[in-house]
N, C-alpha and C positions, 0 to 999 in steps of 0.2 A: 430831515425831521428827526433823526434818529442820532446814534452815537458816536464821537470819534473818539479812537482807541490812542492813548498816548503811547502805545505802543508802537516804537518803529522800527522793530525786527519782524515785524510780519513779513515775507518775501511777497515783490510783487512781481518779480521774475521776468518784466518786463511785460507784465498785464496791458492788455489793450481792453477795451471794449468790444460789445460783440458785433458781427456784420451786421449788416442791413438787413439779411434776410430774416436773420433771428426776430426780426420785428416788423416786416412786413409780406412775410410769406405766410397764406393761407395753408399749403400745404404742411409745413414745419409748425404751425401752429396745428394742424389734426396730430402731428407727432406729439407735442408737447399735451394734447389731450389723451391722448390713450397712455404715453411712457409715464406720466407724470401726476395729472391731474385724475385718473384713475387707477392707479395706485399707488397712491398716497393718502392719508387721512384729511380731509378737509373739512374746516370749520363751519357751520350750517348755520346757527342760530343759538340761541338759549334755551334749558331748561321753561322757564314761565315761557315763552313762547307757545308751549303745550302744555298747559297746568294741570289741563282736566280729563280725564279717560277721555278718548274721542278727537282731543283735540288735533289738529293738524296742518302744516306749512306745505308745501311744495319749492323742492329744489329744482332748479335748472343749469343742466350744463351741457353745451352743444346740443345734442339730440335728445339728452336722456333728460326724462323729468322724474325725481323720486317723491315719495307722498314719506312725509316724514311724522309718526303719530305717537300717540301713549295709548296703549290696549290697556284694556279694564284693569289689569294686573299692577298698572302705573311704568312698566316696560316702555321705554323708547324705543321703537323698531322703524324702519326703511323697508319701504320697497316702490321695485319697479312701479310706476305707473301707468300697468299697461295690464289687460287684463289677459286670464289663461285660456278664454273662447278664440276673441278676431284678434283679440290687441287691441283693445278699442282704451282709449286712456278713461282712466277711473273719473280724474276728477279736473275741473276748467279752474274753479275759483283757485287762488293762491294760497288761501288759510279757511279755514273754517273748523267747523265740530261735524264727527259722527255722531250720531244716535248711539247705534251699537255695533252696527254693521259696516262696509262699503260694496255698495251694488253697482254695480256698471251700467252706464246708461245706454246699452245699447240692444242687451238682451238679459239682463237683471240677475247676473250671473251675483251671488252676492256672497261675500266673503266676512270674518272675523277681524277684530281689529286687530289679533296676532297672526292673520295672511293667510288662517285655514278655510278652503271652500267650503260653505254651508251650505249653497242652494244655487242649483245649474238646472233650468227647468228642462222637462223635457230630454231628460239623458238618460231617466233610470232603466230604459229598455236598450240601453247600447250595451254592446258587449264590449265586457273587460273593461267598463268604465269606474274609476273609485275616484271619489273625489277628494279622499286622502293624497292622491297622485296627482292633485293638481292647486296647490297653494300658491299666493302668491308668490312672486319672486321677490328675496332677502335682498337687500343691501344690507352688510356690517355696517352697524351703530352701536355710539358710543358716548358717553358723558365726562368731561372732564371738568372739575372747578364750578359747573355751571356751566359748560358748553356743550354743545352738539357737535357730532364730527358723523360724516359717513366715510364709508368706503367700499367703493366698488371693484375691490381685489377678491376674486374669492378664497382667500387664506391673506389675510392681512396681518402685519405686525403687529405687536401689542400698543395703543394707544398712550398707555401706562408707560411702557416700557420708553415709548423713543419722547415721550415728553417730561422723561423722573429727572431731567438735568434742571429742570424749571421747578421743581418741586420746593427746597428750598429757600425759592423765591418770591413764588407765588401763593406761597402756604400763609406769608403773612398779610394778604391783604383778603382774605374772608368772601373771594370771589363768587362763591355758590350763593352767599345769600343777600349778592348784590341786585338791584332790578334798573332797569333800564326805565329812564327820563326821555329819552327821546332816539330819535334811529333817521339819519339821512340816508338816501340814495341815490349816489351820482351816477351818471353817464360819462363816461372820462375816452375821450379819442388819443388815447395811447393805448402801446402794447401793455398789455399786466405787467412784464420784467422792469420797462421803466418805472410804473410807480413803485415796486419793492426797491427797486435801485434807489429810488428819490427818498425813500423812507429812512432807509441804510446810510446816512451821511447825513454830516452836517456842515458839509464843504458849501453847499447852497442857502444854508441859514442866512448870514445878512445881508448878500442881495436880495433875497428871495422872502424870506421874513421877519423886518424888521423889529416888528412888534415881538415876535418870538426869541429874538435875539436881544431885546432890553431884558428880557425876565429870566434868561437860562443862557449862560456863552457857547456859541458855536464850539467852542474848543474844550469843554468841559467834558469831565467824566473818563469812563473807562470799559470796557467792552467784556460783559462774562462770558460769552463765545464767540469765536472769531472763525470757524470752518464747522460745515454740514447743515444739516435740516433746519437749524436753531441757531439765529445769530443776535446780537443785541447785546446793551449794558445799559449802561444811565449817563443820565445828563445831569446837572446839578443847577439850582435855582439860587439866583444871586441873592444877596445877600439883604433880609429883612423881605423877601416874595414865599408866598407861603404856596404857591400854586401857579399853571399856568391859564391865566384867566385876564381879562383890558385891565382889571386893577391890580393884581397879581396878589388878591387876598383871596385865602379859601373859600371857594361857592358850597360845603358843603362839610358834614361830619366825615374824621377820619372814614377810611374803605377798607382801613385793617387796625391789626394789634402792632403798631409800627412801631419799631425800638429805635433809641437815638439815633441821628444822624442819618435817617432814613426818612425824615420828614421833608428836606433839601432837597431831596434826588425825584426825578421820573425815570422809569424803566421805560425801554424800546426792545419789543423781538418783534422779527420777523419769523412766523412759522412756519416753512415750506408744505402746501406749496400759496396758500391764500388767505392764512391768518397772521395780524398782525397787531400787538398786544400792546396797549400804551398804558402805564401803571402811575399813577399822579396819585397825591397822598389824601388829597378830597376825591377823585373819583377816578374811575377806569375806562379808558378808551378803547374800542376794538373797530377793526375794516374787516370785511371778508371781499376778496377779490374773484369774478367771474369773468373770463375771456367772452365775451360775443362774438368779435372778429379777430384777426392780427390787427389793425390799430384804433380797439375799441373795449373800452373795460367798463363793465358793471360794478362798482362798490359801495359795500353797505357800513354805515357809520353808525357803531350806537353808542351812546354813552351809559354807564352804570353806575347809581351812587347810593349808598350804604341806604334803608327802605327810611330812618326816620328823618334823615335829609329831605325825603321828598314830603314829610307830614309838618316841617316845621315852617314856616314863612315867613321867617329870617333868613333861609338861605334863599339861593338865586340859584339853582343847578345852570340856568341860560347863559350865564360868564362865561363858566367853561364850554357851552355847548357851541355858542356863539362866536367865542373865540376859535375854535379847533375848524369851525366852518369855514369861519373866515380864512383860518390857513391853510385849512384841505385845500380850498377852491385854489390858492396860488400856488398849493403843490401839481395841482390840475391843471391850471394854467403853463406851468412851464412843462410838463410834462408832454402835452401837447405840444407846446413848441418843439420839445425835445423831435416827436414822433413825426412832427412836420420834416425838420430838418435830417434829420436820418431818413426820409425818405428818396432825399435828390440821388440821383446815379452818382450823382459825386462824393457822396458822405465816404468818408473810411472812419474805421477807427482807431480811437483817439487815446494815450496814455491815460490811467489810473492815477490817481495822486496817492499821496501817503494816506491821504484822509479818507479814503476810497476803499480802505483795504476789506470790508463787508460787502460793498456792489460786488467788486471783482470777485470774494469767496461765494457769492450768490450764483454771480455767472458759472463760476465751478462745475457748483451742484446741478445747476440745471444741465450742464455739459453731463455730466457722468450720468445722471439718470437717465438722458436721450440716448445714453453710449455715444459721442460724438469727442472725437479730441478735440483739444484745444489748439484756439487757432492763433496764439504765438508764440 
């Protein structure tokens, strides 16, 4: 889905793919949740997702579930979803609004929407008890562009700091004051790596989407980073398509201040370890990826396009929505296959092509933050 680099001095050192375990061990997946998926920054949702004081989503990942809200102050803050009494979890729905508070439903223990305990009945005759000493617990939160990221490290890196390589990039396309048209959410029976692997290439583009490959050549474009956290470039759209959409005419007002030669091209990154940013010059695509299992992924699709796109009724935001569905699902579909067939005891793995050379730096990364060597 993503980009190939005409680059062919990248070494691929004789790159194989990863074992089998890497994508069907339960165990190795709790590694890849604690080395990896909690500490690293990952992508949660959108700013209007929470517009209003009080509003709030719930994140899930393995065990932990975080209430992610805006306190009166308009502060985006994270925390535990579990309260400072039993543990009893604050909240069941997925999203809703506070009032002004969140009380726990089990003994009305109730708290601030910036995590300070207000009211713990029944304690003021305990000794040495302050309920300054007992706030919610913090997840680091953060906003970029219009996104949501937590992070469950407690000294985490600067968000700023390991995303300013995209700065440049995504400064022209006016991200923050895009809003989301619509949001799918698949259930995908592969591992998570394979679909970032499927994203990273576009070796699989014409069998796999033909439709996509009439409007943008598998073999176009050029890659602005090729190793760590941040991998991606562009793709270029053939000639007289203004977008990718069934008619390949823009569904939508520009999504930035695009300067020449920028209006041809779609951007592809992948963001380790669960965002993945698709940049088209009528609108912006995003996934955020959640493991369930080893071969089982949660991800969420939303599309975003500039606010008066969606007040005009000449455009069709559905082209593009509709389109990208349509090609999710066939990324989804071979994906699975993929996760089928690296499951036999007989799967090994397989050389890297030239075209390849992002899955394999993908694989990398995931190796060195596990600390595991490489295994050719």
């Amino acid at each position: 889905m993503a980009t190939f680099a005409k680059r062919t001095d990248i070494p691929l050192d004789g790159a194989r793919t990863l074992p089998r375990s890497y994508f069907t061990d339960p165990a190795l997946l709790s590694q890849e949740i604690e080395k990896i998926f909690e500490r690293n920054w990952l992508c949660v949702g959108r700013e209007e997702d929470i517009a209003r004081a009080g509003d709030y989503f719930l994140v899930t990942l393995d065990r932990e579930s975080v209430i992610v809200v805006r306190d009166q102050a308009g502060t985006v803050r994270a925390f535990h979803n579990t309260c400072r009494h039993r543990g009893t979890r604050l909240c069941e729905g997925h999203q809703g609004q506070f009032s002004e508070t969140i009380q726990c439903p089990y003994h009305s223990w109730t708290y601030g929407l910036d995590g300070t305990l207000l009211g713990a009945p029944s304690t003021h005759d305990l000794a040495d008890f302050d309920k300054a000493d007992w706030p919610l617990l913090a997840v680091a939160a953060d906003t970029w562009h219009g996104f949501i990221f937590i992070n469950f490290d407690e000294h985490p890196k600067s968000l700023a700091d390991q995303l300013g390589m995209l700065e440049h990039r995504v400064s022209m396309y006016n991200l923050a004051s895009l809003r989301s048209a619509r949001q799918h959410v698949y259930d995908v029976k592969a591992n998570w790596k394979l679909i970032i692997e499927n994203y990273s290439e576009c070796y699989h583009c014409a069998p796999v989407h033909p439709a996509l490959a009439r409007l943008s050549p598998p073999t176009s474009g050029e890659n602005d980073f090729s190793e760590g956290p941040v991998l991606g470039g562009y793709m270029e759209l053939n000639e007289g398509k203004d977008s990718l959409t069934f008619s390949g005419r823009a569904c939508g007002l520009p999504v930035g201040d695009l300067p020449a030669g920028e209006h041809d091209r779609v951007y592809y990154y992948s963001i380790f370890p669960n965002f993945l940013l698709s940049l088209h010059p009528d609108y912006v695509m995003f996934h955020t990826l959640w493991p369930e299992e080893a071969g089982r992924t949660r991800v969420t699709c939303d599309w975003l396009f500039n606010p008066e796109t969606l007040r005009r009724p000449e455009f069709n935001p559905a082209e593009g929505v509709d389109f990208w569905d349509m090609t999710n699902r066939q990324d989804w579909h071979i994906c699975e296959e993929s996760q089928l067939g690296i499951q036999s005891r007989f799967y090994q793995p397989g050389p890297y092509s030239r075209r390849e050379a992002l899955p394999m730096q993908f694989d990398r990364e995931v190796l060195r933050q596990l600390g595991h060597k490489r295994h050719y």
